[in-house]
C-alpha positions, -999 to 999 in steps of 0.1 A, spaced: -34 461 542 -68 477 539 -69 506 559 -89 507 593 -117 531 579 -133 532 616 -102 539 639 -109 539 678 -133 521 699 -163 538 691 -174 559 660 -204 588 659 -210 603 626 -199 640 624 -222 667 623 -211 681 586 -214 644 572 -244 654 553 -248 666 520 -276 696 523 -293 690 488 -295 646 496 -311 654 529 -341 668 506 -348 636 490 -327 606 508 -337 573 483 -336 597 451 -298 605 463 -289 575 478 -302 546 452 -284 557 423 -255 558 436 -255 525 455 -263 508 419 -233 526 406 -216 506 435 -229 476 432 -225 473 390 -189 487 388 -183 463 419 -200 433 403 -181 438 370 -146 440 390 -152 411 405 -168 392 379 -135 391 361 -110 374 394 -91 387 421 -117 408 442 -103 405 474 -112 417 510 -98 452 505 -120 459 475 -144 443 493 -144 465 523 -137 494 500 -168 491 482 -185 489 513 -167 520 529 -186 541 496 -216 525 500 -219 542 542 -204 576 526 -236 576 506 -258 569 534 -239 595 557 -243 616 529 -280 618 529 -282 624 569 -281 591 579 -263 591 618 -242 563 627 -230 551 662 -204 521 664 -195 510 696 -175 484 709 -147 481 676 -121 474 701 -139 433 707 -136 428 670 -104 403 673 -73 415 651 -43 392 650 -56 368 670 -73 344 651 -113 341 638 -145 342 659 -180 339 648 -200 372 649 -239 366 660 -259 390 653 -293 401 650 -305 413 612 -329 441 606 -325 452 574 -301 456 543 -283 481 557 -259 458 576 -252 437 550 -235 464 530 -221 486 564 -205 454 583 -178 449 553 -160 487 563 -161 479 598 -150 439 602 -135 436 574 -100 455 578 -98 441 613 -104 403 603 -110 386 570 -147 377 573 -174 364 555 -215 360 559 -236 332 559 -260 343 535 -291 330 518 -289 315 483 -310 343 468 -284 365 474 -260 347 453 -283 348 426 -288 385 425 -277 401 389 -244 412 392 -241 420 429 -237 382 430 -200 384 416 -194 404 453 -206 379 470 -193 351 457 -159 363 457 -157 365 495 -168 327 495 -199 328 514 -215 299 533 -251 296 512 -279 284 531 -313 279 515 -337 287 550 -362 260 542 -347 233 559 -333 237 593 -319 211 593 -296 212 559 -287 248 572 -271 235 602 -253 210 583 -239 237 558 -233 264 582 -212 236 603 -191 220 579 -188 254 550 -182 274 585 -151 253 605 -137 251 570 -133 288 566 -125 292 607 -95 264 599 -81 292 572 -88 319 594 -117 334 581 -143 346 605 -180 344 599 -211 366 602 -239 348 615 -278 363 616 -294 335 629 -330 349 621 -341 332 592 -354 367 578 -348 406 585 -371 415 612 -372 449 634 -378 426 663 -360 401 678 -381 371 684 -362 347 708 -381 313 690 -365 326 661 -331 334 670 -313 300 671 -280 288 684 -267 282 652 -241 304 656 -231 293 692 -230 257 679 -203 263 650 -182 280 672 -181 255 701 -173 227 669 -141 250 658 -134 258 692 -133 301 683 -152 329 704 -183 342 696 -187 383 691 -223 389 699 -234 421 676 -264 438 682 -276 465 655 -308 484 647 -308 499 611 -345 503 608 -333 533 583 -329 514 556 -368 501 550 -384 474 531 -392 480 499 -427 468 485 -417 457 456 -381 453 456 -370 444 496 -340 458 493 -347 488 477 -371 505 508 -370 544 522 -340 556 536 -349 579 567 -323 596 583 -341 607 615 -336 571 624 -301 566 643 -283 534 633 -269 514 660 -237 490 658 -225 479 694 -198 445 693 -195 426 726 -166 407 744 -155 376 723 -170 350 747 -153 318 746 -174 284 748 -157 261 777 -193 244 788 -228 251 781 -233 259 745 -271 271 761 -252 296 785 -231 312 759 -262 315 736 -286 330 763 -252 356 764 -255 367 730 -291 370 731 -295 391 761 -268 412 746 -288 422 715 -320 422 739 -303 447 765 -288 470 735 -326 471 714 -343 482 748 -321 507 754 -315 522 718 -357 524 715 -355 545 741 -333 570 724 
């Protein structure tokens, strides 16, 4: 059983969390050690049996070393994340790599989960072998249209085995959330398996944008990152109402959090 590394409702990151010297220089700290991660994690799971306790494991080290280098974190909301009681669909919006990484630690020993991801990820050099072994649903955000068929069928495959899914339906990381481009993808997959949704709003502008590697952008501590989970909503009529939910969830929680 993989242990709840988040225990409680809510989580705010200690004051003595940091390590002095990697608040000096956060992406000279940080980056070496999340490539140790992401290699020794790769080459584990390259060779079979990576599980979702290695998984959320590996993901657990991975926030260490951004708590290590200042980095504040405030969860809220842990206690919506359904445990024992079947899947749900998380819908969230995405800002940046960070969550990709975080979410593992924090969903993971509460439900088995997966993402829907793009196929570039998959292809990455040996973080690939990660991904793959938690049986993704691949979409390849050119066609809307093929997404939805992928996301529908791979996704009420996985709900059927009770698996849940991690949905960003932004078709790119954006510090914004842009309501043309936050479709009801999510809200549709979960009406067809008949599951709740979990809206999730997060702001982890810390982790930037690299310019030439995305992924690889300034940390900045002095940027608080935000996790807050909602009430599962079920889906008994308008697949519109529930998405409008989700949406002004993650609208209400960015408004207040840029006010911090």
């Amino acid at each position: 059983m993989t242990p709840l590394y988040f225990p409680g409702d809510t989580y705010e990151t200690p004051s003595n969390a940091a390590f002095a010297p990697a608040t000096l220089a956060p992406g000279a700290f940080f980056y070496p050690r999340l490539f140790g991660i992401v290699f020794s994690e790769g080459i584990k799971a390259s060779l079979g049996g990576y599980g979702g306790d290695a998984w959320a494991h590996a993901s657990m080290r991975v926030t260490r070393a951004l708590l290590a280098v200042g980095v504040k974190m405030h969860i809220a909301g842990m206690e919506n994340i359904p445990s024992g009681t079947g899947p749900c669909v998380f819908i969230g919006n995405h800002m940046s790599t960070l969550e990709t990484l975080v979410l593992p630690c924090i969903i993971q020993p509460r439900t088995d989960t997966t993402f829907v991801v793009k196929k570039s990820l998959i292809d990455y050099p040996v973080f690939k072998h990660v991904l793959r072994s938690r049986d993704p649903i691949v979409v390849g955000r050119e066609n809307p249209r093929e997404d939805l068929s992928a996301v529908l069928a791979g996704g009420l495959e996985r709900l059927k085995a009770g698996r849940s899914i991690i949905v960003f339906p932004q078709s790119t990381r954006s510090p914004v959330l842009d309501p043309k481009l936050f479709n009801s993808i999510g809200v549709k997959l979960a009406k067809r398996a008949g599951v709740p949704v979990v809206p999730l709003a997060l702001k982890t502008d810390a982790w930037g944008a690299g310019t030439f590697i995305k992924e690889a952008g300034p940390i900045s501590p002095s940027i608080p990152v935000h996790f807050a989970f909602g009430k599962p909503l079920a889906i008994e009529g308008s697949d519109k109402e529930v998405h409008a939910m989700v949406y002004d969830f993650i609208d209400a929680h960015l408004r207040e959090w840029a006010k911090v």
